[in-house]
N, C-alpha and C positions, 0 to 999 in steps of 0.2 A: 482465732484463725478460721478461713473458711476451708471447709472439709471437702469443698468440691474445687472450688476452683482456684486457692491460695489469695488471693486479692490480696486480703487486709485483716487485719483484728476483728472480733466481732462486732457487728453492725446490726442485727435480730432477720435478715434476710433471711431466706428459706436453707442457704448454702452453709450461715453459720450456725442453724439450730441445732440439729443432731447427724450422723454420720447416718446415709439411708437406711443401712440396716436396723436401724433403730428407731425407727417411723412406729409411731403404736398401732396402727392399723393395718388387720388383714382379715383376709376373708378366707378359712379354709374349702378343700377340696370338698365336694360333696353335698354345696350350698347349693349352689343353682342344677337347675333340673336341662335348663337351656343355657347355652354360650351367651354370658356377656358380651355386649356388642359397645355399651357405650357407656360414661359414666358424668359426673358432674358432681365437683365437690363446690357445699356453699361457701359463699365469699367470708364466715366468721370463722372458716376451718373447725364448726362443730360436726358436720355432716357429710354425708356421701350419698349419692344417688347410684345405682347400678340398673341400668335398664337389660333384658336380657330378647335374643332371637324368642321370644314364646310374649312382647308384647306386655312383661310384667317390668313394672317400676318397684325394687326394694330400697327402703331409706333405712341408714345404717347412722350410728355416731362415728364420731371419728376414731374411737376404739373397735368398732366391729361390732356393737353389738346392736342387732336388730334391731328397727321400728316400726314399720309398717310396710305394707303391700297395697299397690292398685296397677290398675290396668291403664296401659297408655298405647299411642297410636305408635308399631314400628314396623315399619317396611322397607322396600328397596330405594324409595324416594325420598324419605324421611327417614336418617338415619344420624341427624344432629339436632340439634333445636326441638327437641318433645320436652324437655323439663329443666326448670330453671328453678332456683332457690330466691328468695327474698334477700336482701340483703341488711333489712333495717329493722326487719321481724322473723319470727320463727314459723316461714310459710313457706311452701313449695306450692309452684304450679306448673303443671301437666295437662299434655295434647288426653281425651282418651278415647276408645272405639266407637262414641256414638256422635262424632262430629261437633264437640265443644271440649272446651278447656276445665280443668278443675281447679278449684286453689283449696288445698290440707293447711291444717296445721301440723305442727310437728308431732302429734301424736295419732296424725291419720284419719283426722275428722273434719270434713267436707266443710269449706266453710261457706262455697260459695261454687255453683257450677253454672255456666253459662253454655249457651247453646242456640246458637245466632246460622250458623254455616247452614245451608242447603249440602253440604258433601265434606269427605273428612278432612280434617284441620292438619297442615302438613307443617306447619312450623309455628313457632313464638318464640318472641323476645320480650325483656323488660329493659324501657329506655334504664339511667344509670341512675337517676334521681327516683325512681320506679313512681313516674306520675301517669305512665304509661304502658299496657301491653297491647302488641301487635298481633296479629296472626295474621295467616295465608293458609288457603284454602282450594280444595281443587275443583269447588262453585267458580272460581277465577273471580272470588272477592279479597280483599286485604281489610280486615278492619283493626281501628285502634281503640284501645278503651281506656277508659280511665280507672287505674287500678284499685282507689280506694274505695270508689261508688261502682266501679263494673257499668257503668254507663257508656253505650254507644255514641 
């Protein structure tokens, strides 16, 4: 049965896994030094991104427990679209303060940084097939690249 919203018998939707209280992930008080502002869990529900007001990206598992730290771009104007998970590999990529994009792996090591913009990088997307990422930029460029090669 579903715990949220009675539908029907289990079905593995989000409604009939566990009752919310019971989610294994949390973050206690005392973690961040700056307010969370935004967060991005990845599409295999191993991961969590928490970006915070001080412009830090932390990647946590889906239990809470820590994995890495980097800098990423957060401001008034840009306050969605900074970091996106992989969804066919265990990558993240992230806006950061020097006007290009980064791609980690999951353990925090740079695989690949790119750095094309004339001014900082206010947004990215990854198409769904991820043959592509976007950015937008306040150069007043858009470019797309190709994600496995990083080619313009």
């Amino acid at each position: 049965m579903h715990y949220r919203c009675g539908i029907c018998g289990p079905c593995g939707c989000i409604n009939c896994q566990e009752p919310w209280d019971k989610v294994p992930f949390g973050i206690n008080d005392g973690v961040f030094q700056y307010q969370p502002m935004d967060l991005e869990i990845a599409p295999n529900n191993s991961y969590v991104a928490t970006i915070s007001e001080d412009s830090i990206a932390k990647i946590w598992d889906i239990k809470g427990a820590f994995i890495f730290s980097c800098d990423v771009v957060y401001h008034n104007m840009n306050k969605n679209d900074i970091l996106r998970f992989s969804s066919s590999r265990d990558e993240v990529i992230t806006l950061s303060s020097e006007n290009d994009f980064v791609v980690y792996d999951m353990k925090g090591n740079i695989k690949q940084k790119v750095k094309r913009h004339m001014d900082k990088v206010n947004s990215l997307d990854v198409t769904d097939n991820e043959r592509f990422i976007a950015t937008a930029s306040s150069d007043c460029t858009i470019n797309i690249w190709y994600f496995n090669t990083i080619k313009k």
